[in-house]
C-alpha positions in Angstrom: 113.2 104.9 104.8 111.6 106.3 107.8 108.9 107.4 106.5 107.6 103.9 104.7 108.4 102.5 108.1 106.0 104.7 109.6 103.6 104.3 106.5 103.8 100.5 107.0 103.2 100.8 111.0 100.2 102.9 109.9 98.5 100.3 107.9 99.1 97.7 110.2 97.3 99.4 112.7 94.8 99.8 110.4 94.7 96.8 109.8 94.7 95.0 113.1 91.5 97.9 114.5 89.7 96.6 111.8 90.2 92.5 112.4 89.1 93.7 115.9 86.2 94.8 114.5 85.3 91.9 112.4 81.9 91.1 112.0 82.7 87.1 111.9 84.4 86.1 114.8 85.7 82.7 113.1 87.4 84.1 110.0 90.6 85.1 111.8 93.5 86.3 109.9 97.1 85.2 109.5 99.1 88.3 109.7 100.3 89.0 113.1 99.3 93.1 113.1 100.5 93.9 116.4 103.9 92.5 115.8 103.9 94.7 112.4 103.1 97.9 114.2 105.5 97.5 116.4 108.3 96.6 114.7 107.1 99.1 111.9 107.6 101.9 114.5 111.2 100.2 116.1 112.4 100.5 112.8 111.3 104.1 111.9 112.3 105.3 115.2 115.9 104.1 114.5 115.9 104.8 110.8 115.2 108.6 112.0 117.5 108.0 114.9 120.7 107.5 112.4 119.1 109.9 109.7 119.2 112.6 112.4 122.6 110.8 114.4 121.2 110.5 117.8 123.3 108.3 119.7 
């Protein structure tokens, strides 16, 4: 469960480099990337937390 934490944290930040990126500033997503990543990589860090029993 970590690990597709992690996975979806990755692609998140993917994601929100490239809407950074975007060519057209006026076609602005919906998703809210940064609040993805992070919580993508809060939940893997306590997933591997209680996998490995850190307290």
């Amino acid at each position: 469960m970590a690990g597709s934490s992690a996975a979806i944290a990755l692609f998140a930040s993917f994601a929100d480099w490239r809407r950074n990126r975007r060519r057209d500033p006026d076609k602005v997503g919906f998703m809210p990337w940064s609040f993805i990543t992070v919580m993508g990589v809060l939940c893997a860090l306590m997933l591997a937390g209680a996998a490995l029993k850190i307290h």
